[in-house]
TIZA-521922 format. One record per atom (N, C-alpha, C, CB): x, y, z. Coordinates in steps of 0.2 Angstrom, whole numbers, plus 5000, padded with zeros to 4 digits. Last residue first. Glycine has a CB too. Layout:
<rs>
XYZ ...
</rs>
This chain:
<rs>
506451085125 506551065134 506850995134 505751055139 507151095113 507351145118 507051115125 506951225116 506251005108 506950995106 507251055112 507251015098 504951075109 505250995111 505850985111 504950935107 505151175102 504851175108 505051115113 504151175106 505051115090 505651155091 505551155099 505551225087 503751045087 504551015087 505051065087 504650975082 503151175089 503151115091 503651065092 502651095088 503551225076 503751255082 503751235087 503551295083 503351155065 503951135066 504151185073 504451165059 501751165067 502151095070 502951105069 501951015067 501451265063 501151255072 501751185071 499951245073 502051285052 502351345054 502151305063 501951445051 502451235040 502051195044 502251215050 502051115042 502351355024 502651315029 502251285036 503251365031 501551365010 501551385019 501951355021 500951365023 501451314996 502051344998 502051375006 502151394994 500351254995 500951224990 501451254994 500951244979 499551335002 499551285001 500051235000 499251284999 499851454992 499651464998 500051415002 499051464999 499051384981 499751414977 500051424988 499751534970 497851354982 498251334980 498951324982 498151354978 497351514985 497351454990 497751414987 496751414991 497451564971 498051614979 497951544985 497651724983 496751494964 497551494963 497851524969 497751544955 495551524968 495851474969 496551484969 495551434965 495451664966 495351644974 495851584974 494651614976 495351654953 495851714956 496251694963 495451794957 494351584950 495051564948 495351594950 495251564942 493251584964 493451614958 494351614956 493051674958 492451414969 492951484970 493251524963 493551464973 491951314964 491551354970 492051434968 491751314981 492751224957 492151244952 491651324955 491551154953 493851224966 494051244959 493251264957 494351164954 493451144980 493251224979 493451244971 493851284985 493751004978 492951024979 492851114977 492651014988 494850974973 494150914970 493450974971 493950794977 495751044975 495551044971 494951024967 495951034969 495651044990 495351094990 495351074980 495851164994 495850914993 495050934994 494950984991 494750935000 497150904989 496550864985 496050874987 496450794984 497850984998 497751014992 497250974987 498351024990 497250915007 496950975010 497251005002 497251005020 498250805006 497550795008 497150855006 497550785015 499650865010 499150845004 498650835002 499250815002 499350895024 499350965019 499450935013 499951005020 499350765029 498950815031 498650875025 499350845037 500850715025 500050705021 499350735023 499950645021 501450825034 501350815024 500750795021 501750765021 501050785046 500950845045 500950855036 501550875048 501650635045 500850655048 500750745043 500850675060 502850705043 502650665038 502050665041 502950595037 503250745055 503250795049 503050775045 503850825046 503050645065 502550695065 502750765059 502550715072 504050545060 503450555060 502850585059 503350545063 505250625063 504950635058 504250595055 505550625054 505050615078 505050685075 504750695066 505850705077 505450505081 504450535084 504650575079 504050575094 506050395065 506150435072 505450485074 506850505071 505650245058 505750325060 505650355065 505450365058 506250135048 506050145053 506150225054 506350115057 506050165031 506150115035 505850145043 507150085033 504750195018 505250215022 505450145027 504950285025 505050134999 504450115008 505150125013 503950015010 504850194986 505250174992 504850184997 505750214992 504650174968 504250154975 504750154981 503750084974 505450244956 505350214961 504950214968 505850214961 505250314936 505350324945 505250254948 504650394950 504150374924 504650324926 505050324932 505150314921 502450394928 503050424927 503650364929 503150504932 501250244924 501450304929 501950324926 501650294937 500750194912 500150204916 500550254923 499750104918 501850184903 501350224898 500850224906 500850164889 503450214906 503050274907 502250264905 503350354903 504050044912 503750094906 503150144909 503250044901 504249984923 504549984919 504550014912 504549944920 504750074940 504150074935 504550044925 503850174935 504849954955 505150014950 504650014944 505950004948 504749954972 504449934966 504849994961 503449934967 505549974984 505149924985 504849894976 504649934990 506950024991 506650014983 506249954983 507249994977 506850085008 507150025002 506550034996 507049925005 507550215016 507150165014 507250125011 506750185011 507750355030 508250295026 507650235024 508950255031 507950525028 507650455031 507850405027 506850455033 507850675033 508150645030 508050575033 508750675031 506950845030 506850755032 507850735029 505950705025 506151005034 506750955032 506850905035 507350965031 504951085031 505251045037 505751005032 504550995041 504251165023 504451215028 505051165031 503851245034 503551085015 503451135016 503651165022 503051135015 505150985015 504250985011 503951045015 503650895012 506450925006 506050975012 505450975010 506351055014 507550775009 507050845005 506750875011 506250815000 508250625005 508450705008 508050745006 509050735007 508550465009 508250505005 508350585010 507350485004 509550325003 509550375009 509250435005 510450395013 509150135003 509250195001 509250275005 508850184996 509549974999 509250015003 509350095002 509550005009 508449894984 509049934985 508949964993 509049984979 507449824981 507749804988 508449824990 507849714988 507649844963 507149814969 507549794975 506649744967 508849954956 508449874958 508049884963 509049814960 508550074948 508750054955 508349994956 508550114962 508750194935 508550124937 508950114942 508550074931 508550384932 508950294933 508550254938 509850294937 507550464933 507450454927 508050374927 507650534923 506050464941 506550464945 506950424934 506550394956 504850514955 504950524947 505850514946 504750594944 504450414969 504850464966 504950464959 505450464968 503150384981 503350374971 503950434969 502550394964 503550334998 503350384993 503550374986 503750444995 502850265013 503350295009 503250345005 503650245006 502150325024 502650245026 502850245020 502150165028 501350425025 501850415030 502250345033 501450435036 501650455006 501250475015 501650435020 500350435015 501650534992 501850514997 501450515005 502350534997 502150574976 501550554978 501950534987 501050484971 503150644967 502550654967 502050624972 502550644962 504950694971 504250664975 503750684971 504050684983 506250714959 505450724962 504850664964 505050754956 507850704962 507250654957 506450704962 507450514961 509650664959 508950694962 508450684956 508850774964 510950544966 510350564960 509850614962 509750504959 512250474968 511850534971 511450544963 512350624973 513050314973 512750344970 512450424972 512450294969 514750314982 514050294981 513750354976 513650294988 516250244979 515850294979 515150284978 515950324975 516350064977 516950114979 516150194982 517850134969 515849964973 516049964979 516350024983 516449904979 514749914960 515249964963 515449974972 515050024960 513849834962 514349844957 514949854957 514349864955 512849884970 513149834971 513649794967 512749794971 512650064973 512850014970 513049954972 513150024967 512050134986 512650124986 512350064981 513150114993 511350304987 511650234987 512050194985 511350214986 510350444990 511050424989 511050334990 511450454995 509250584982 509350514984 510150484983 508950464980 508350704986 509050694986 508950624986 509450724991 507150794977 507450754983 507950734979 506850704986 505650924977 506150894976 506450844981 506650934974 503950894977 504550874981 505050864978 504450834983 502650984966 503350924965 503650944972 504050934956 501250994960 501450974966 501950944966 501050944968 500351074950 500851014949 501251024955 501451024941 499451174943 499151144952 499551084950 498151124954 500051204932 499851274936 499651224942 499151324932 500251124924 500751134929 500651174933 501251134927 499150974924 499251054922 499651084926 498651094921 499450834929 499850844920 499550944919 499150774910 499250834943 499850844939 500050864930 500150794940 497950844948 498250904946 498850884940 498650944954 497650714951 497350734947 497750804944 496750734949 499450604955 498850674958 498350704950 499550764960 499450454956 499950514955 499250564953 500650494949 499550334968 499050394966 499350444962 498750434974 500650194968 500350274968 499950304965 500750314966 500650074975 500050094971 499850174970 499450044973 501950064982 501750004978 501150034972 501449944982 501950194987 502750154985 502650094983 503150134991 501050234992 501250274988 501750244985 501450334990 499750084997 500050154997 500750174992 500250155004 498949974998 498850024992 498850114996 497950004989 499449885008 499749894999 499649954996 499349854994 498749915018 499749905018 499949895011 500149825023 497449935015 497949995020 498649985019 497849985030 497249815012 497149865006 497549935009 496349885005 497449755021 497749715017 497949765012 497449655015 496249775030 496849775032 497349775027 496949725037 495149755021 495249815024 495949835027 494949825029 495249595020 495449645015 495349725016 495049615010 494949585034 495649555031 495849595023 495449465030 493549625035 494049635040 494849655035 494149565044 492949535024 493049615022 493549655028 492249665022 493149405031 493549425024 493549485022 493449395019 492349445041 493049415043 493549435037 492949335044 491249435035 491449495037 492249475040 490949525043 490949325030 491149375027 491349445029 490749375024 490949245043 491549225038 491449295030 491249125034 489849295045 490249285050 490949285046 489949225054 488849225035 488949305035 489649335041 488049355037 488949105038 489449145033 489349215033 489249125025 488449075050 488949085049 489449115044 489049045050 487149145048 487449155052 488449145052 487049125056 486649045040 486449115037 487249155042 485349155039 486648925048 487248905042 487149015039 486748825033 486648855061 486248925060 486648945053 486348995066 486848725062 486248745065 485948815062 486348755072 487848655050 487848685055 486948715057 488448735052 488148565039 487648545045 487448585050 487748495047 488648625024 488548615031 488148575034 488448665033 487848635009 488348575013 488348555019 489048575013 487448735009 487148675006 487348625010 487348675000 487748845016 487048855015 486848795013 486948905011 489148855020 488848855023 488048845022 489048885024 489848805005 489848755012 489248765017 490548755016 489248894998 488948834996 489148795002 489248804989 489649015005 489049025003 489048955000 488949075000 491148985001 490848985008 490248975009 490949045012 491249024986 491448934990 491248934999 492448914990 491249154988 490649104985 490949024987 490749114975 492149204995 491549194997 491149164994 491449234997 493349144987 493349094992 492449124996 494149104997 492849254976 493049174973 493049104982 494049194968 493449334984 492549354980 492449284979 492449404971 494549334985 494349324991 493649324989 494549364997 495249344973 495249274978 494749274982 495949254982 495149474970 494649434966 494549364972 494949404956 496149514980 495349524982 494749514977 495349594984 497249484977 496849454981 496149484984 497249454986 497549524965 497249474963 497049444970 497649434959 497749674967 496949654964 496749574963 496849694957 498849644977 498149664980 497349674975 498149734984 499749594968 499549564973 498649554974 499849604978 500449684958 499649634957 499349604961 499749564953 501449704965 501049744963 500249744961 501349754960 502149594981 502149634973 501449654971 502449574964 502849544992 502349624990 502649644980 502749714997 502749414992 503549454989 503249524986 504049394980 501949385001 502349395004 503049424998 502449335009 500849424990 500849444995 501449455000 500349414997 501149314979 501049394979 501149444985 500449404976 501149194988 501549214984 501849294982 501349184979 499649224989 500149204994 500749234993 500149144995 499249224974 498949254979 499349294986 498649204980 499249074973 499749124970 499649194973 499649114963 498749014984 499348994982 499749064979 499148954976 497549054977 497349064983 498349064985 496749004987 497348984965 497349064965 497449084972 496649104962 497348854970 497948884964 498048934966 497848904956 496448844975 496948834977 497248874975 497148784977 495448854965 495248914970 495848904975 494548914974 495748764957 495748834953 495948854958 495248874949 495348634965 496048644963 496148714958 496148564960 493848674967 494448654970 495148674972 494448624969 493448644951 493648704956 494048704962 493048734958 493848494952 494148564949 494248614950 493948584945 493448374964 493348444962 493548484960 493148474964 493948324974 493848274968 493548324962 493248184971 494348354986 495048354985 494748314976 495648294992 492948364991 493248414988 493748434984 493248424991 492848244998 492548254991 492648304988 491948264990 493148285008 493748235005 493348234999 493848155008 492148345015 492648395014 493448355008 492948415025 491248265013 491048295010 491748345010 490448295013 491648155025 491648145017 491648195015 491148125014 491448275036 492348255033 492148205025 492948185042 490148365033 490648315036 491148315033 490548265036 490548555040 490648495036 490548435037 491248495035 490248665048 489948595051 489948535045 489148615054 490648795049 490148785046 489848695047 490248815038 492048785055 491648835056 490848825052 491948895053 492548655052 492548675059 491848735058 493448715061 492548625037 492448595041 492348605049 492748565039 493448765034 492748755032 492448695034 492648755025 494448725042 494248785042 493548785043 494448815036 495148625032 495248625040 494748695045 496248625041 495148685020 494548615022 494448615029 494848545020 496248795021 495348795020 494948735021 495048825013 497148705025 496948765029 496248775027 497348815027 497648675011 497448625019 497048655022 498148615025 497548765002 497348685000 497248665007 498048634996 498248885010 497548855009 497448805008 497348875004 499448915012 499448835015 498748845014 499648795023 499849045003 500048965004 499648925008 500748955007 498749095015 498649075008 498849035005 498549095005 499649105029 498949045027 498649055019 498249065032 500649165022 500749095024 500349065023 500949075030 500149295021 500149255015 500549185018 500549295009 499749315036 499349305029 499649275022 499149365027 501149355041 500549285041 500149265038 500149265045 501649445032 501849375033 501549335034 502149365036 500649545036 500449505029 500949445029 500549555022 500849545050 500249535046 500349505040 499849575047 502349595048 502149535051 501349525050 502449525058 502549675035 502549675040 502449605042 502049715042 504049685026 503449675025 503249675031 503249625021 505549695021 505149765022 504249745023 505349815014 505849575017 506049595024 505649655028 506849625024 504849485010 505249525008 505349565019 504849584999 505649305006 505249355009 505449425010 504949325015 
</rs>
């Protein structure tokens, strides 16, 4: 299990491992199974698919890999439809419309939560509509240090470009290879504010054809300070994808480019003084 995962998806992917049990024990309680009918289950193919995938699912979930979250959220289209037959056919339950819609929202809950802790920069980067024209190419340099498992003596230094990041990790373009679960020491500045913060190699890219070749690193623990520079970043990323999606067609190319360009290069003048302010009292 991976260390770097929270404790929600730890539990979650336990209860999807233990589906096979778990859901009968479930769907018998909430929708009013009988117990024949829940042992009749164990005599059903599907059954034994919607295990499988639910299983594997699990699997995906606590060793956060990459596939995870589109194959948990076919699973969970796949366990609504099996809800909708216990509740509506099988059940005995008094208000069966009620309960599954009860149980569906439970599972859009769960998959709301699940899509927040995967589908971020270090498993499912967004790498920027801007990037392939270099005139609106958005690079973070950066420092990375580590220590080989090979080698015992000198640690590694690499630099490498942030393309994509938010406030729990970041995609670095990155031209050497770093095993999965490497820990690692990152160093940059991003408009105006300098970071230094310590992560793990959570995903690496094995071929340039669908992202740049680089590593996924999910920051580790952080200090209030660098918190709030990272708040502040993806703030000011944010605000360069609205300004490209919405003002490019509004503004004239002269306008755009000096917003832009502005943007790419202001420093984050109200919050490093703020945290200057704070360090002085």
């Amino acid at each position: 299990m991976k260390l770097y995962s929270s404790r929600f998806l730890k539990l979650l992917a336990g209860c999807y491992l233990a589906f096979p049990v778990l859901y009968l024990v479930l769907a018998s309680v909430a929708f009013d199974v009988p117990a024949r009918t829940i042992l009749g289950a164990l005599l059903t193919p599907s059954f034994y698919l919607l295990s499988a995938l639910a299983v594997l699912t699990g699997w995906g979930l606590r060793e956060m890999k990459r596939w995870a979250w589109h194959l948990f959220v076919f699973t969970n289209v796949c366990i609504t439809y099996a809800n909708a037959i216990y509740a509506l056919e099988k059940g005995q339950t008094h208000h069966p419309a009620l309960s599954f819609v009860l149980s569906l929202v439970l599972l859009a809950l769960i998959t709301y939560r699940v899509g927040n802790e995967l589908n971020v920069p270090y498993l499912i980067p967004k790498i920027r509509w801007w990037e392939s024209d270099p005139r609106h190419k958005l690079i973070i340099p950066v420092s990375l240090k580590w220590n080989r498992s090979d080698v015992a003596s000198t640690p590694m230094l690499r630099a490498g470009e942030i393309l994509d990041i938010d406030q729990s990790g970041c995609f670095i373009k990155l031209s050497e290879t770093i095993p999965v679960d490497t820990e690692i020491q990152l160093t940059f500045q991003a408009f105006g504010a300098q970071l230094s913060l310590a992560g793990a190699v959570v995903w690496k890219t094995e071929t340039a054809v669908t992202h740049p070749r680089g590593v996924g690193i999910k920051f580790g623990a952080l200090e209030k300070d660098s918190r709030k520079i990272l708040r502040g970043v993806d703030r000011r990323v944010r605000q360069i994808t609205r300004l490209y999606r919405s003002a490019r067609y509004i503004l004239t190319e002269e306008d755009y480019f000096a917003k832009m360009q502005d943007l790419k290069t202001r420093p984050m003048e109200g919050l490093l003084l703020s945290l200057s302010n704070d360090k002085a009292s």
